[in-house]
FITORTI-429340 format. One record per residue (C-alpha): residue number from 1; chain; z, x, y. Coordinates in nm, 3 decimals. Example, Ala and Ser with C-alpha at 12.3 -4.5 7.8 and 13.67 -1.06 7.14 Angstrom:
residues 2
[atom 1 A [0.780 1.230 -0.450]] [atom 2 A [0.714 1.367 -0.106]] 
//
This chain:
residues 247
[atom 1 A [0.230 0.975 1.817]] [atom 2 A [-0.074 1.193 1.756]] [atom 3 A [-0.172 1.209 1.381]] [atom 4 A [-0.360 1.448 1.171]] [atom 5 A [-0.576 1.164 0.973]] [atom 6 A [-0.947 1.209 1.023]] [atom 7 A [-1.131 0.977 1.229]] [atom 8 A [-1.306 0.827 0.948]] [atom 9 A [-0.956 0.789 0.752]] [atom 10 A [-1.006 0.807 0.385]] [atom 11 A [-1.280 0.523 0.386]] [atom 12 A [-1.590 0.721 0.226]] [atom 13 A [-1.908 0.731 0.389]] [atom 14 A [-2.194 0.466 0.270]] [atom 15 A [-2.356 0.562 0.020]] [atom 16 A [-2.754 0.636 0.076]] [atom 17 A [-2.811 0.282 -0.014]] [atom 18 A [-2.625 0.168 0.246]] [atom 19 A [-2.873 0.277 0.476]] [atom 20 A [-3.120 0.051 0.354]] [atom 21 A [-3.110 -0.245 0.557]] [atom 22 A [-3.166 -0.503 0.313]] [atom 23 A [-2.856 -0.370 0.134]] [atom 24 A [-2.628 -0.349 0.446]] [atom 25 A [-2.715 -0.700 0.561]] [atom 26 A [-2.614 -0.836 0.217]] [atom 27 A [-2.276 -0.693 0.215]] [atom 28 A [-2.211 -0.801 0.560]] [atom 29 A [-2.280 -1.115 0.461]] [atom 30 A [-2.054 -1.153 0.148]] [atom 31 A [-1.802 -1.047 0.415]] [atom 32 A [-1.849 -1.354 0.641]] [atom 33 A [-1.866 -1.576 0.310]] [atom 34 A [-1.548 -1.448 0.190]] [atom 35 A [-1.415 -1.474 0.532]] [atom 36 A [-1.483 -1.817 0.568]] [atom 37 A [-1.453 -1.909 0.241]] [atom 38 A [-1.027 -1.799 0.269]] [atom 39 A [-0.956 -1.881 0.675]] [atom 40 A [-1.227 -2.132 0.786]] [atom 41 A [-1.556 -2.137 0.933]] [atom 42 A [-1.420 -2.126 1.324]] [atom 43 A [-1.384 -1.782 1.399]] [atom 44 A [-1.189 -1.899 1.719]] [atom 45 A [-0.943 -1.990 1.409]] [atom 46 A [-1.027 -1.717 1.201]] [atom 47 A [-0.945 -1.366 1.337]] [atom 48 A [-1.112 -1.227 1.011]] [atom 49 A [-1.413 -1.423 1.000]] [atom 50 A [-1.477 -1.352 1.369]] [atom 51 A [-1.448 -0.974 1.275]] [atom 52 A [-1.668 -1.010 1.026]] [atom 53 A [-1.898 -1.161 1.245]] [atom 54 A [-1.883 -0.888 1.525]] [atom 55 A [-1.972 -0.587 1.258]] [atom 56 A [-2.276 -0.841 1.162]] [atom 57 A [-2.411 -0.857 1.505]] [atom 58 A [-2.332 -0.503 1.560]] [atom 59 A [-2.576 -0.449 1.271]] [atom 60 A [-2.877 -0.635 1.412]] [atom 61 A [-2.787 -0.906 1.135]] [atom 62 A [-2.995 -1.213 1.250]] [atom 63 A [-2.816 -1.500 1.373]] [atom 64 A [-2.935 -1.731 1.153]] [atom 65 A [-2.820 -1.547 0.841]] [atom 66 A [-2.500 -1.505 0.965]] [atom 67 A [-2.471 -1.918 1.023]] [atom 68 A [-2.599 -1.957 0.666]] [atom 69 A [-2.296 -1.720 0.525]] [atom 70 A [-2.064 -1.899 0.707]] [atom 71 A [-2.193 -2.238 0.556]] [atom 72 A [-2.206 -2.089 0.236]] [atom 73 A [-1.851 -2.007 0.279]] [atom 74 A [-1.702 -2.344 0.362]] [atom 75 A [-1.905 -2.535 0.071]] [atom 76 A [-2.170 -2.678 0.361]] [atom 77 A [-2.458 -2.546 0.143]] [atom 78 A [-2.461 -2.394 -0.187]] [atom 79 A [-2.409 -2.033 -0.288]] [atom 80 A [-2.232 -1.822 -0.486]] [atom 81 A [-1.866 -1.793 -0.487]] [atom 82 A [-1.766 -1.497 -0.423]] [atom 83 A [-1.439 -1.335 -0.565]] [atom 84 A [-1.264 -1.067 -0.427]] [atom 85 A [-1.121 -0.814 -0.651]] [atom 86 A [-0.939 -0.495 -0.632]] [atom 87 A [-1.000 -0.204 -0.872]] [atom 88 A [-0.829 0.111 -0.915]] [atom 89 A [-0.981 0.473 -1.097]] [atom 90 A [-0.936 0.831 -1.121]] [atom 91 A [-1.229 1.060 -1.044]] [atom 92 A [-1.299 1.409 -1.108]] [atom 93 A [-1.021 1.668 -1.018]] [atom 94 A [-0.739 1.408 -1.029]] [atom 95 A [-0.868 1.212 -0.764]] [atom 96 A [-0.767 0.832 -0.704]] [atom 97 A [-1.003 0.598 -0.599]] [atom 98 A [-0.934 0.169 -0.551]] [atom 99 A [-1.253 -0.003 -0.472]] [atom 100 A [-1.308 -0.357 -0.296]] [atom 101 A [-1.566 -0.624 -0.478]] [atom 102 A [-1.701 -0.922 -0.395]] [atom 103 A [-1.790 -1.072 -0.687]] [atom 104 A [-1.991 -1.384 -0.837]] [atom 105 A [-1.956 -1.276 -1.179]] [atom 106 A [-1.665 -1.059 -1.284]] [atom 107 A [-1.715 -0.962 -1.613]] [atom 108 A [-2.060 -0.842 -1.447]] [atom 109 A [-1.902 -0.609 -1.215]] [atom 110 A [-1.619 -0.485 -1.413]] [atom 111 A [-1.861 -0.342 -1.671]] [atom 112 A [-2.111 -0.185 -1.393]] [atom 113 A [-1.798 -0.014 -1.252]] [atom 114 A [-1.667 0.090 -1.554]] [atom 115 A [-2.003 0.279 -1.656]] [atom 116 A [-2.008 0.429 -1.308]] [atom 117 A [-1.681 0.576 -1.394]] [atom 118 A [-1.759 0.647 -1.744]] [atom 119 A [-2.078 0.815 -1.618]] [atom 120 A [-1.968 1.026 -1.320]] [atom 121 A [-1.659 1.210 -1.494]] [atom 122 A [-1.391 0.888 -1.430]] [atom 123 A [-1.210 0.625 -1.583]] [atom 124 A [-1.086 0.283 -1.440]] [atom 125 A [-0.719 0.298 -1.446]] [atom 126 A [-0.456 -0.017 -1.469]] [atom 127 A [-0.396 -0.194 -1.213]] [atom 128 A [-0.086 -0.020 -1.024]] [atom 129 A [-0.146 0.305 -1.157]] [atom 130 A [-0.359 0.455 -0.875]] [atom 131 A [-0.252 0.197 -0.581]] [atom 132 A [0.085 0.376 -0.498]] [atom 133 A [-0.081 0.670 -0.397]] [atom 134 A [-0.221 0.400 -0.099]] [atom 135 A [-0.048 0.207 0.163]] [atom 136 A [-0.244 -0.103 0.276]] [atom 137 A [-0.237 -0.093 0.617]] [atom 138 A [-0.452 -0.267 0.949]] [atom 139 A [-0.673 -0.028 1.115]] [atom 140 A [-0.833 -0.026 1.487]] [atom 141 A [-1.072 0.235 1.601]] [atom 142 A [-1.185 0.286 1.938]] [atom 143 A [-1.404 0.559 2.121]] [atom 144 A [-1.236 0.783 2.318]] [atom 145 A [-1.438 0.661 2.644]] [atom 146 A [-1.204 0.757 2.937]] [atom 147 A [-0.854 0.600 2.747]] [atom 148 A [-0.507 0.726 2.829]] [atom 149 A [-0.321 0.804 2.528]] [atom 150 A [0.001 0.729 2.670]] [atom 151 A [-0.142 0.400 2.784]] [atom 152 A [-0.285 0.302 2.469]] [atom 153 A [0.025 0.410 2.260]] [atom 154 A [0.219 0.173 2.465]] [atom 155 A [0.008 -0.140 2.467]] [atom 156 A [-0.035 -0.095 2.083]] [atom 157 A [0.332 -0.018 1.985]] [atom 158 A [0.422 -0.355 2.212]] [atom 159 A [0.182 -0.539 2.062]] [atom 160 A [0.301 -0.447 1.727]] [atom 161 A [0.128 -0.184 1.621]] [atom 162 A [0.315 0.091 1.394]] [atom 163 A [0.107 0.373 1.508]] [atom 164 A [-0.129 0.580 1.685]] [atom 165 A [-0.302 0.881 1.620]] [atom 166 A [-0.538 1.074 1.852]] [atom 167 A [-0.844 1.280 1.678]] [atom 168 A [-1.125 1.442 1.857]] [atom 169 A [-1.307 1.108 1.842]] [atom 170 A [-1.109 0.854 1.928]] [atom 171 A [-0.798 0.673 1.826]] [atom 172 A [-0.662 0.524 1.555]] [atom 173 A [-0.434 0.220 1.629]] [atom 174 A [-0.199 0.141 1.295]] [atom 175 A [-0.031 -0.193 1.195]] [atom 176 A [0.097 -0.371 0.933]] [atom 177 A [-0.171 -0.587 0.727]] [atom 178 A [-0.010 -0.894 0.907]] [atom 179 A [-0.015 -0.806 1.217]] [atom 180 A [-0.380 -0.614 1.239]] [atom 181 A [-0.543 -0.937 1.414]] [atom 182 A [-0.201 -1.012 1.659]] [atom 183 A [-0.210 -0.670 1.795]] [atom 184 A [-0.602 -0.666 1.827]] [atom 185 A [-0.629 -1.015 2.021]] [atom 186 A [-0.370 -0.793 2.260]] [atom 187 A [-0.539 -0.469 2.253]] [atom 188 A [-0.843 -0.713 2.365]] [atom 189 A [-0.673 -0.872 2.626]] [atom 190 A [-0.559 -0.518 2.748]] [atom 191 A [-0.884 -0.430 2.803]] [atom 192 A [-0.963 -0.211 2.550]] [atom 193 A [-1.285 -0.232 2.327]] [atom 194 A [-1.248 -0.165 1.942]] [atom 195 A [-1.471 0.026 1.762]] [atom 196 A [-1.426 -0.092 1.428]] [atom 197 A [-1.096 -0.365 1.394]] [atom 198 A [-1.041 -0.376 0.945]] [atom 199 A [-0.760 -0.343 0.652]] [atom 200 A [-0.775 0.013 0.489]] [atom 201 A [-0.624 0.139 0.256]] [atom 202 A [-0.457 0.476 0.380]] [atom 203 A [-0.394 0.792 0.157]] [atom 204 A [-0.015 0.867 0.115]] [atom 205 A [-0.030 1.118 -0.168]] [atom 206 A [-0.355 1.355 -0.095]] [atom 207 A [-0.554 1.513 -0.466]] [atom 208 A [-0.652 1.870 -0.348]] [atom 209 A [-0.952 1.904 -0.645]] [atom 210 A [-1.167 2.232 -0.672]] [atom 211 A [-1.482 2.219 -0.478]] [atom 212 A [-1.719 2.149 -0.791]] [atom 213 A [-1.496 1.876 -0.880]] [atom 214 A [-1.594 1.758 -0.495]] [atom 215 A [-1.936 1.742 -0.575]] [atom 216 A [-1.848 1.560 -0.867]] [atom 217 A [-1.638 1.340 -0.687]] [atom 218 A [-1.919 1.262 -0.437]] [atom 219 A [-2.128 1.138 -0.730]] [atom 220 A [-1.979 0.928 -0.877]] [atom 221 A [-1.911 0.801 -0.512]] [atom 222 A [-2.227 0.760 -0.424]] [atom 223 A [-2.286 0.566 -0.805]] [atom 224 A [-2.041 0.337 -0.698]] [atom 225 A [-2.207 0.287 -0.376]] [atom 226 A [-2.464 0.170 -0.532]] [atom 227 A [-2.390 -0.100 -0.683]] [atom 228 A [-2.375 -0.453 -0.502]] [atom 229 A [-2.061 -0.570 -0.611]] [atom 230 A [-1.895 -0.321 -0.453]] [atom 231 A [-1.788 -0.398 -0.054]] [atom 232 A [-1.548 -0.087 -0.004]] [atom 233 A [-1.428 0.224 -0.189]] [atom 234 A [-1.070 0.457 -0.041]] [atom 235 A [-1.025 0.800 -0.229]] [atom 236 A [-0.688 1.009 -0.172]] [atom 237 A [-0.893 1.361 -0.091]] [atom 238 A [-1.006 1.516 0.210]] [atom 239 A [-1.391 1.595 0.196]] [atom 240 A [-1.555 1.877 0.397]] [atom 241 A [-1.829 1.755 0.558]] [atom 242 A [-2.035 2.003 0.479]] [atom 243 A [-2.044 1.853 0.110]] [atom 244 A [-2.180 1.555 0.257]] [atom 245 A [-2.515 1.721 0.335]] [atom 246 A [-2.572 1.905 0.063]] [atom 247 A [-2.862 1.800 -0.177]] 
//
């Protein structure tokens, strides 16, 4: 069931601030508060929260810091309440582009988006109008690392799983939003080590925009990287990577 997705689906890269480590350990964090906040603060309970928690340690996020967001999400100590909200825009070139927030203040974020839009050649767009071009789907990633394909295909697909793709990387294991953390716990079990375990949004209907609108596209990318509201963004176009390293 080899696919032709990339590795890194359509999940853009982090943006530069993301590399700043201040930055990273505060979205990581609203992730565990959210994550608690909806399933619980036992991640033995929790299949999200514990997740969460994983990518935090992965990170270097200290351990303390990662108790306090899961306080902060079940009410033990005070904090802000964070909401999560779903946005949806078209960028440069007819590009599509739904973005993940965790927000405190919405009216706050809503208008920072919108002028990153505004800004960067977009426009928000209704809700509904750029979403069908998605499907919302589970997502497991694991390195490559000696695995049979024909092993792995068959512990996912009885687990569950709807899918899976081999790329030069690795392999991408597919489910239904439901079922991501069932077929995990088995993939687990199986002995297999995930990379990177999270809901996606994948691309169903690809925008093939001229490379200048790419570049364009990448901007206002990386402007909506930027800003702290914003948790994760899915666009429907294949980027070269060589755009990524340009100046």
């Amino acid at each position: 069931m080899a696919g032709h997705s990339k590795w890194k689906n359509i999940r853009i890269r982090k943006g530069k601030q993301d590399a700043i480590r201040g930055k990273m350990f505060t979205k990581l964090s609203r992730e565990i508060i959210v994550a608690a906040r909806s399933g619980g603060g036992d991640p033995g309970m929790n299949p999200r929260l514990r997740v969460a928690i994983e990518k935090a340690k992965e990170a270097s996020v200290p351990r303390e810091n990662i108790e306090r967001a899961i306080k902060r999400g079940t009410g033990e100590i005070e904090g802000a309440a964070y909401e999560e909200i779903v946005y949806e825009g078209y960028g440069p070139g007819g590009s599509a582009l739904i973005l993940e927030c965790y927000s405190e203040n919405r009216n706050r974020t809503v208008s920072e988006v919108r002028h990153a839009f505004n800004k960067n050649g977009g426009n928000m767009a209704e809700n509904g109008s750029v979403s069908w071009q998605f499907k919302h789907v589970g997502q497991i990633q694991l390195a490559k690392d000696g695995i049979d394909e024909d092993e792995l295909t068959l512990a996912a697909l009885e687990a569950g799983a709807e899918d899976v793709q081999a790329e030069e990387e690795g392999f991408t294991v597919l489910t239904s939003r439901e079922d991501l953390h069932k077929v995990n716990d088995a993939l687990i079990a199986a002995g297999y080590k995930p990379a990177e375990v999270a809901l996606t949004y994948l691309a169903t209907n690809k925008a093939n925009p001229s490379m200048d609108d790419m570049r364009r596209l990448l901007k206002l990318m990386d402007a909506l990287d930027e800003l702290d509201d914003v948790q994760e963004t899915y666009v429907n176009v294949d980027i070269p990577e060589e755009l990524y390293d340009e100046d």
